[in-house]
N, C-alpha and C positions, 0 to 999 in steps of 0.2 A: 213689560220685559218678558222676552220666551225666554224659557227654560233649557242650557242649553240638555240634546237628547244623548239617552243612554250613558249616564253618568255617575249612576252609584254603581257598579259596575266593581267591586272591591277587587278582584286579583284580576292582572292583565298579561298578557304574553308580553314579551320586551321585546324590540327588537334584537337586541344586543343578544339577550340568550343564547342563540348557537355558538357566538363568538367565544362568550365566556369560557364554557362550555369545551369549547377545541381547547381553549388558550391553560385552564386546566387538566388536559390530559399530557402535558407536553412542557409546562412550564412549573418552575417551582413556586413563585411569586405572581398572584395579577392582582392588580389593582383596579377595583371599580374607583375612577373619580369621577364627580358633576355636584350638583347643585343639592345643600340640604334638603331634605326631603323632598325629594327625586324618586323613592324607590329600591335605591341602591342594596340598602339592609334588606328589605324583601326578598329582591332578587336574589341575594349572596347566599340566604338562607336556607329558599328553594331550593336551589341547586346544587346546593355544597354537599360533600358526605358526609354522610349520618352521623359518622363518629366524631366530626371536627367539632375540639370545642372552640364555644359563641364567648367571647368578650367584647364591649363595647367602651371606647376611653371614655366616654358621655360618664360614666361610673365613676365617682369620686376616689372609691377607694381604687379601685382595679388603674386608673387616671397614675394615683400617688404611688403604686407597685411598680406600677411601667418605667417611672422616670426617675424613683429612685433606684432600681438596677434592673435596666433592659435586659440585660444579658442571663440573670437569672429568671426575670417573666421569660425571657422567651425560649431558654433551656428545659423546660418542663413539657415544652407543647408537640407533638408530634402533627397533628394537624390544626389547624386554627383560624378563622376565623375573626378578625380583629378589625370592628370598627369605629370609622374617625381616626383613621390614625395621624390624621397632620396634627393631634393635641399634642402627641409623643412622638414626635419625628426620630428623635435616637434609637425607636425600636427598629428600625432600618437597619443601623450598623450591626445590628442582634441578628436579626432576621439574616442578613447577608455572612455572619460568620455560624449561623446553624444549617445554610444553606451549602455551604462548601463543605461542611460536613457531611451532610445529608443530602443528595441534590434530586430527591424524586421526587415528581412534578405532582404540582394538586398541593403542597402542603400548605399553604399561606395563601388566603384568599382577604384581601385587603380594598375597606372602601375608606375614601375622602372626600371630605364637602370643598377640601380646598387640594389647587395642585400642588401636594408637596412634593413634588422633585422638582420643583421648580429656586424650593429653600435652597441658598449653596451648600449648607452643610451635610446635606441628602441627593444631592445633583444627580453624584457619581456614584452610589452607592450600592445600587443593585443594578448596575449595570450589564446588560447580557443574560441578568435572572430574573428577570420581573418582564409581564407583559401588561400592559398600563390600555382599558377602554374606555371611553367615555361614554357620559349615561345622563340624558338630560329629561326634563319632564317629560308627559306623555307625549306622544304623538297624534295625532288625530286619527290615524290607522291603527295605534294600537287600543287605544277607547275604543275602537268598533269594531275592536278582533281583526284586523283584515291584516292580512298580507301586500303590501304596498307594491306597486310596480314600476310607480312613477318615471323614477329614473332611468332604467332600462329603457321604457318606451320613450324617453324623452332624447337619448341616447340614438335609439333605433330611428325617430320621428314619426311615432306609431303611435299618440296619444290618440285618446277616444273618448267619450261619454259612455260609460255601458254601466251607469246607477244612478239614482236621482240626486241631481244637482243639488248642493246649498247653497242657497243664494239671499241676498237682501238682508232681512232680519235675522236671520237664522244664521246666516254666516255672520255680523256683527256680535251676534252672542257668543258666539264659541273664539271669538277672538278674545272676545273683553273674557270671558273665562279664564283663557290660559291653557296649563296641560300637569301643574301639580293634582296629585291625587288627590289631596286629602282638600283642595278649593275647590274642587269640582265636583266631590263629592256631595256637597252643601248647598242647598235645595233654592237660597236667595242668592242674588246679584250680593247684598249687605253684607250678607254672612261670607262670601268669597272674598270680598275685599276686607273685612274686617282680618281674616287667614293672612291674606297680603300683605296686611298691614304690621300684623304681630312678625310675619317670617323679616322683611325686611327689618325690623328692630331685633330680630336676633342675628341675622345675617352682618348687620353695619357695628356690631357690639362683641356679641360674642367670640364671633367666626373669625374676624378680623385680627381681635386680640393673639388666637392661637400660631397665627402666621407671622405677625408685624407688629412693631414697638410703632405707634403711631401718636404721636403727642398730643394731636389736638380734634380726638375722638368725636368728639361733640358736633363736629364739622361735616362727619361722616352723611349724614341724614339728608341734610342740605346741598351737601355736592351731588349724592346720587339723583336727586330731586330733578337738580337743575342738568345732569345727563340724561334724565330720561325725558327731557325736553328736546334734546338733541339726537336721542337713537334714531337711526335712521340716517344719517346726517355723519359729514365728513368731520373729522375731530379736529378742533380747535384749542389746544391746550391752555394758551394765552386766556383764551375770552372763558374757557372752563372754570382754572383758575383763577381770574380776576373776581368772580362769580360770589367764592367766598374771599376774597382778600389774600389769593396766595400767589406763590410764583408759579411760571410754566412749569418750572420743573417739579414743582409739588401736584400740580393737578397731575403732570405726566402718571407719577407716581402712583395718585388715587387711582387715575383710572388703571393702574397696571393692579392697584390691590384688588379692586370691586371686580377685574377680569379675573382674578388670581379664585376668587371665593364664586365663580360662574354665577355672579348679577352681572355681569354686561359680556362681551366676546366682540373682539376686534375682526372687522373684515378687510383686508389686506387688499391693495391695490392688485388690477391682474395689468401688464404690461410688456410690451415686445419692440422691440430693436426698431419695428417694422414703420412704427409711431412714434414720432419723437417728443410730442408734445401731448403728453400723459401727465393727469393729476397723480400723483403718487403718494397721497396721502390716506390713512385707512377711513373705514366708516367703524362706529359702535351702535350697535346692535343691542337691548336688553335681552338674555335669554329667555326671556318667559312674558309674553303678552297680556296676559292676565296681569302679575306684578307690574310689569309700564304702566299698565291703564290704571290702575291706583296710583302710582308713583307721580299721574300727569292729572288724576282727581277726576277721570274719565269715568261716567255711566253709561250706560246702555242711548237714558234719554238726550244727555248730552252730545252723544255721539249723532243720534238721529236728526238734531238739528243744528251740527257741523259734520258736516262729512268729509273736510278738510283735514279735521282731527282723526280722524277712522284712515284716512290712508297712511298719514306714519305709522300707526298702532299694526297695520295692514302686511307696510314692509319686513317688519321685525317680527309679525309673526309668521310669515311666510320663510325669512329669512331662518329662524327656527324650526319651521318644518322641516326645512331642504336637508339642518344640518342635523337634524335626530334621522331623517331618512338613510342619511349617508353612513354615519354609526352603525347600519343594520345592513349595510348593504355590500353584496361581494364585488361591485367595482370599488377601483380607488380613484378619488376624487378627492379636488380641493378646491375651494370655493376662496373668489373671489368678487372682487366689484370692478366697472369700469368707467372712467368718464374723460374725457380730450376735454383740451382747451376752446372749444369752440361749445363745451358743456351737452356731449351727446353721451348718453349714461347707459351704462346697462345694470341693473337689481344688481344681480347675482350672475357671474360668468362660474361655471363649473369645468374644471380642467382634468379630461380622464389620463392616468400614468401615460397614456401612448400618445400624448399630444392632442385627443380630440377635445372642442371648445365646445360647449352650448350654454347659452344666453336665455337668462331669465329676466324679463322687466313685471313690474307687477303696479296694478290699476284698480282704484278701487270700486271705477265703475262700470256702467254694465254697458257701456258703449264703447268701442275700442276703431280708431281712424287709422289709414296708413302712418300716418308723421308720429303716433306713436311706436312706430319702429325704427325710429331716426338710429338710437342706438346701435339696434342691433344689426340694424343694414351696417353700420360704421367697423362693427363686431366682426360682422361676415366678411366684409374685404380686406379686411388685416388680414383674417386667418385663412381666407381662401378654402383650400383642399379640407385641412381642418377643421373648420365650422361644421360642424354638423345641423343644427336645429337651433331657434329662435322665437320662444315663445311670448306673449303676454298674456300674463294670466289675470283674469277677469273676474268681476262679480254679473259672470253668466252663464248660460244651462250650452251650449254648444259649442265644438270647434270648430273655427271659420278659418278655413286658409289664405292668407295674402301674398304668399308667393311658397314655389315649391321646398322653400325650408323654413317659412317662418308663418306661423300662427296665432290667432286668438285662441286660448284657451279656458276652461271654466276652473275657478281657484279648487274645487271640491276635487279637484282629476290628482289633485296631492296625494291622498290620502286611498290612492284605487291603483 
């Protein structure tokens, strides 16, 4: 097993930071949300002012003050700092009537492991006052301090090698790793997944319960199990369901809870008028590559002798790169997937606000053929004018061009 490198590594630059950062100079409410121990509290801490006081609803007692009268906890606070709030989601309606009160920006800096404005009874709440980013494990650029530039260049069709490639083993380790801080900081493959293993059992138990009356909990373990068998892969409610003995619409459900607490993130079809025979069904995706590979009982040595296994684990940690890149990044974009009836697929289509399209397919070996751009040739003549660039990204050290906007490129150009 190598080790993956530069990993104890205890505080990291975020991407996110600048955003925060603008979003409270200007806004009265932002919400950090993503994935329990993420980071989130770190970050909110750093950067928050000095004066603001720290509550955490994880706190029993501070927990029983909140929700027996929000409106008194939240009358006292002039700046604050409050996290976990999906435990007390009625601090919202609090926080929203001190806010009309008071509407100078910076006062409320808010993180959640789950999306709570997603609960109806917090929907509408602070709406117009709150600025809500998302914050998911590390990135592979922010482990290595780098300033990432990927998408720009990929945008531009200006990708390059200009550092030493990851490749082979070393790329297979920093997958099966992950991007939580506190697994990667942990010197064995064992000891990472043992982390995995505990977060997921607070994740399917704890987290769960603070969002959703869900009857038959126990179920929870076994369904994510058999989804992260399937990340990577178009979702099939029915056959999800059927899995543990439930109906489609019960699986619908789980998988909207396990998205709701950022263990899985739905990728949405991308689709145009121009093509009429489009799958339109989404793909799920595990957030965190690290947690998959536990979840699918994936090592290092098992992967080395299936490497069938390593390209699912491959897509969804790629597919996690792109979208922590995008969180940090001043284009907007929304990522999508694509695939026609004739089953020509592209990863990941990325669609910038002004209409421009670029295609990402991803391979997890180090040989890459024309007919592996079946897709994104299919990609390119829909969109025409708008296609800009068409990559495959590779487990290799160079970019090889195959026509003037579509390329081989090496998986490591993510994170540069």
């Amino acid at each position: 097993m190598i080790p993956p490198n530069d990993r104890r590594i205890s505080v990291y630059q975020r991407l996110i930071e600048p955003r925060v950062k603008q979003a409270l100079s200007d806004t009265p409410v932002v919400l950090i949300i993503g994935p329990r121990r993420s980071g989130k509290t770190t970050l909110a801490r750093n950067i928050s002012d000095t004066g603001a006081t720290y509550i955490t609803l994880d706190d029993q007692t501070a927990l029983g003050a909140a929700q027996a009268d929000p409106v008194g906890f939240i009358r006292g606070l002039d700046r604050a700092i409050i996290d976990e709030i999906q435990r007390a989601p009625e601090l919202l309606l609090a926080i929203k009537k001190s806010i009309d009160e008071d509407y100078r920006p910076g006062r409320f800096l808010l993180t959640g492991s789950a999306n709570v404005l997603t609960l109806p009874q917090v929907a509408d709440s602070l709406a117009g006052r709150i600025e809500t980013i998302k914050m998911l494990p590390l990135a592979q650029a922010e482990i290595l301090g780098r300033h990432p530039t990927f998408l720009t260049r990929l945008f531009e069709s200006s990708l390059k090698v200009d550092h030493e490639p990851v490749v082979g083993k070393e790329l297979i380790s920093l997958v099966l790793a992950g991007g939580f801080p506190e697994a990667i900081s942990r010197s064995t493959e064992r000891r990472r997944q043992d982390w995995a293993r505990a977060y997921l059992s607070s994740v399917l138990t704890r987290d769960l319960r603070d969002i959703a009356d869900v009857a038959r909990l126990s179920e929870l373990p076994k369904f994510a199990r058999l989804l992260a068998e399937h990340s990577g892969q178009l979702v099939n409610y029915s056959q999800l369901g059927g899995g543990i003995g439930v109906s489609h619409k019960t699986g619908q459900r789980y998988v909207g809870l396990l998205e709701q607490v950022f263990l899985v993130d739905n990728l949405q079809p991308w689709f145009t008028n121009a093509l009429k025979r489009i799958v339109k069904t989404p793909k799920v995706h595990f957030v965190d590559s690290g947690v998959l590979a536990t979840s699918r009982g994936l090592t290092f040595d098992r992967v080395l002798q299936n490497k069938g296994e390593f390209a699912a684990l491959l897509e969804s940690f790629v597919y996690g790169e792109v979208v922590k890149l995008m969180t940090g990044s001043d284009l907007r974009l929304n990522a999508y997937h694509f695939r026609d009836q004739q089953m020509k697929e592209v990863d990941i289509v990325l669609e910038r606000d002004d209409g421009t399209i670029a295609g990402i397919e991803i391979k997890a070996s180090a040989t890459v053929r024309s007919n592996d751009f079946g897709g994104l040739r299919t990609l390119a003549e829909t969109c025409k004018d708008r296609f800009s660039c068409g990559i495959v990204l590779y487990d290799g050290e160079v970019v090889i061009p195959f026509s003037d906007r579509l390329s081989a490129v090496p998986l490591s150009c993510l994170w540069y």
